[in-house]
C-alpha positions in Angstrom: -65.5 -42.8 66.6 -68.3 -44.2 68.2 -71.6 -45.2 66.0 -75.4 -45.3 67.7 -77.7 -47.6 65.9 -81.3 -46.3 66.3 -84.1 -48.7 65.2 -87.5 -47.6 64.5 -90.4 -49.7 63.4 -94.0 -49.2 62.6 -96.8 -49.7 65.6 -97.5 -53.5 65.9 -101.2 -52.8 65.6 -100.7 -50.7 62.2 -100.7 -52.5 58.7 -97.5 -52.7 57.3 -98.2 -52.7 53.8 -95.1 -52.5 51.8 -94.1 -55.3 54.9 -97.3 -57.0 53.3 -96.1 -56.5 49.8 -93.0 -58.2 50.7 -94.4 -61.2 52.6 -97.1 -61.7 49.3 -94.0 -62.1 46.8 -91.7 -64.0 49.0 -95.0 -66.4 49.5 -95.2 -66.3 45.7 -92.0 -67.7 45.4 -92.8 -70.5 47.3 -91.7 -69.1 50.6 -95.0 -69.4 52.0 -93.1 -70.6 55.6 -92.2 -67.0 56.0 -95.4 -65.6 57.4 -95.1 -61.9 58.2 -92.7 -58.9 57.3 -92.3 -55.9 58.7 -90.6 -52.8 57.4 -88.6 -50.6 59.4 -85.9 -48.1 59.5 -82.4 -48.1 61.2 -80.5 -44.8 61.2 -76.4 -45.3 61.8 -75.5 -42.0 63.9 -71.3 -41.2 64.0 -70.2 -39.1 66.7 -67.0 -37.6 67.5 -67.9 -37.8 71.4 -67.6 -40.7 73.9 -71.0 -42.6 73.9 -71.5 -41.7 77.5 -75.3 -42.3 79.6 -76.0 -38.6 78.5 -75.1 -39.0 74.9 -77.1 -41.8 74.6 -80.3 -40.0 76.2 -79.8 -37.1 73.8 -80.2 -39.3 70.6 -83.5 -41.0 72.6 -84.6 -37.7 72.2 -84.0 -37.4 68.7 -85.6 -40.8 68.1 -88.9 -39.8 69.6 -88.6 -36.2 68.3 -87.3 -36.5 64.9 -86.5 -39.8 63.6 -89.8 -41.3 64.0 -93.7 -40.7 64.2 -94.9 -41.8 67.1 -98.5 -41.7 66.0 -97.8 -44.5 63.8 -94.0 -45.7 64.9 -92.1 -46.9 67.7 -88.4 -46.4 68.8 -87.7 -50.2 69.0 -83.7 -49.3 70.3 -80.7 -47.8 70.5 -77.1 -49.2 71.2 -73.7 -48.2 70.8 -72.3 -50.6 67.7 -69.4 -53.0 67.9 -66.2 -50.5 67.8 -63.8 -53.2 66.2 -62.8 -52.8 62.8 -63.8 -56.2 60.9 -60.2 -58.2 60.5 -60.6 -60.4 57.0 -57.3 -62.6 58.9 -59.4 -63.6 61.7 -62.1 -65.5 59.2 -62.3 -68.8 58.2 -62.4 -70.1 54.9 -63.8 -73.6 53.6 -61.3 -75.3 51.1 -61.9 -77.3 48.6 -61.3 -80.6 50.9 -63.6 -79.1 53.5 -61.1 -77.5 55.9 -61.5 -74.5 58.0 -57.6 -73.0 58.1 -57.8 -69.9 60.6 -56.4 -67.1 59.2 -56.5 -67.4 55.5 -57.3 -64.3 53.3 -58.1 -66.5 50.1 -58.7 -70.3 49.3 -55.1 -70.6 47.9 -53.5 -69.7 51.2 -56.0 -71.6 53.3 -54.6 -74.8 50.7 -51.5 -73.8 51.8 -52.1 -74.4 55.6 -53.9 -77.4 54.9 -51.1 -78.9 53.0 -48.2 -76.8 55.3 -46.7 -75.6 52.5 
């Protein structure tokens, strides 16, 4: 089933100030190199129809009608998400010796393709 992934974000000439908040304690850590945070929202919308042109215009509806304020927020996009199911077989894991084996569910196996065991 398809998924629509609808991000909003407050005006760029508003204060963001739990964005502020953020960017005061990440600077207090001693990330000072990251400058500016801004807080947003992302809905994740399932459907049981196909994500067709008209679909797609519907939920741009429901953005600017529903999901956001657009007194004080915009409706930065919305896109149809990856439809593939995440494989864990098509990763890569690092061994021990630094090797990428393709297809290894767990360090042990990826030893074992190293080593062609």
């Amino acid at each position: 089933m398809p998924k629509i992934l609808v991000q909003v974000m407050p005006k760029q000439e508003l204060l963001d100030p739990a964005g502020k908040a953020v960017q005061r304690s990440l600077a207090n850590s001693g990330r000072e190199y990251l400058t500016d945070v801004r807080i947003g929202k992302r809905f994740e919308i399932t459907t049981d129809r196909e994500a067709t042109p008209e679909l797609l215009e519907e939920i741009a509806e429901l953005a600017a009608n529903l999901l956001s304020n657009d007194v004080i927020e915009d409706v930065i996009s919305i896109e149809v998400a990856d439809e593939e199911p995440f494989d864990p077989a098509q990763t890569e894991t690092v061994t021990d010796d630094g090797f990428l084996p393709t297809g290894a569910a767990s360090d042990e196996q990826a030893r074992q393709n190293v080593e062609g065991e």
